[in-house]
SEKOL-473959 format. One record per residue (C-alpha): x, y, z. Coordinates in steps of 0.25 Angstrom, whole numbers, plus 5000, padded with zeros to 4 digits. Last residue first. Layout:
XYZ ...
This chain:
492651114724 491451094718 490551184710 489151204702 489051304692 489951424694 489351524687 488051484686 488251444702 488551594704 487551654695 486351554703 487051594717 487051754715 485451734710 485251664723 486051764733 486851694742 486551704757 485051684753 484151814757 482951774765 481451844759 480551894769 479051894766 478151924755 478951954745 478152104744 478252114760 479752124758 480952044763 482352034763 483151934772 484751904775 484751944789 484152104787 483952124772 484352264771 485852244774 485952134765 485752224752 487352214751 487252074751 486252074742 487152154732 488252074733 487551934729 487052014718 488452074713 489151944717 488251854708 488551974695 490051954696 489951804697 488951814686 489751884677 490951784680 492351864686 493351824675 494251724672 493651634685 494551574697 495851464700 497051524692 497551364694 498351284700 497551164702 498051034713 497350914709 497050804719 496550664714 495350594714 495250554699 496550594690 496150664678 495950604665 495950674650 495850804656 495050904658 495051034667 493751104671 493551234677 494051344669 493651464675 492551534664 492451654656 492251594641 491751424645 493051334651 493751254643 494251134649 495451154653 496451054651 497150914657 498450834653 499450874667 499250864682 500550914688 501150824699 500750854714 501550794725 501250704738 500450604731 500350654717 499350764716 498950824704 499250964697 498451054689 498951184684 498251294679 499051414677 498351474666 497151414662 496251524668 495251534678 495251404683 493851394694 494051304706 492651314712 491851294700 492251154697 493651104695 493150984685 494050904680 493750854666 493950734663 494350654649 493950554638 492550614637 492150684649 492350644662 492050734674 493050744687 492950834698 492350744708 493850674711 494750774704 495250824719 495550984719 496851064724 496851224723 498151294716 498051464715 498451554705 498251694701 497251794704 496051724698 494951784690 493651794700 492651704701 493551624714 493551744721 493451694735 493951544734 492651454730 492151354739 490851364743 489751374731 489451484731 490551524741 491251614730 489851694729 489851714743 491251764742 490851864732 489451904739 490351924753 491452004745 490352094739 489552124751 491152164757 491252264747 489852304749 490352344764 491652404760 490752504751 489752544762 490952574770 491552634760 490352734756 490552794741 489352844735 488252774726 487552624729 486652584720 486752424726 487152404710 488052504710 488752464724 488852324719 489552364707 490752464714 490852364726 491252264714 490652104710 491651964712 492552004722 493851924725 494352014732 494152124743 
């Protein structure tokens, strides 16, 4: 499966499982898959893998209007965190122009922080509701700690699923029956610091 964002061999030490059963091996794969996906889906919107280092190049269309932020004498153009730039290399942005589309010339990067996706582009002015077309290495440099450590967790419960019949664990120490969230709330809080809050 791709676009896995923690390993069969790590979740099985952390569960404190030893010996080789494939069945039992396919069914954490599959855990592992769900809790990648659910991270991707938090919020909706992002491709499966989108945290991982891209595979090559893709183009995806966006409208500026909502996307724009002045600052000083220019704007900055805001791609959010669902359309993450890995790299500077091949970035291309073109513009539409009625029934073609022209290349879109005198913006930058703005420097992103040590290990993150670029995800702002600044220019002097961009043209307000209009329809951009990005070519782009669209994802992250690297996997992101927290992502890594989000999927783990999140992978974990769901492999503990079994023992907590429709979504709930209890004890008579808590004092009653506690009901699992469909995400887990430390997963979402490393997520969202990660990610901040996105658009598409």
């Amino acid at each position: 499966m791709a676009g896995l964002y923690t390993t069969l061999p790590l979740l099985r030490h952390q569960l404190k499982i030893t010996g080789v059963d494939p069945v039992q091996d396919e069914a954490l794969t599959q855990v592992i898959e769900a809790s990648s996906r659910g991270i991707d889906d938090h919020p909706p919107g992002r491709p499966p893998g989108a945290f991982l280092p891209p595979t090559g190049v893709t183009t995806r269309e966006l409208y500026t209007r909502g996307r724009l932020v002045r600052e000083g004498c220019d704007h900055l153009l805001l791609l959010g965190s669902m359309h993450e730039i890995a790299t500077a290399g091949d970035l291309l942005v073109e513009i539409r122009s009625g029934e073609t589309w022209r290349t879109f010339t005198g913006w930058e990067i703005e420097p992103p922080d040590p290990g993150d996706p670029i995800t702002v582009l600044r220019a002097r002015v961009w043209p307000r509701d209009a329809l951009l077309r990005i070519t782009a290495r669209y994802g992250w440099p690297a996997l992101p700690g927290k992502i890594a450590q989000a999927a783990l967790i999140q992978s974990m419960r769901l492999a503990k699923r079994p023992d907590t019949p429709e979504g709930v664990a209890g004890s008579a120490e808590w004092g009653g029956v506690i009901r699992m969230a469909r995400l887990d709330p430390d997963v979402a809080a490393l997520v969202e610091s990660v990610t901040g809050p996105g658009f598409a």
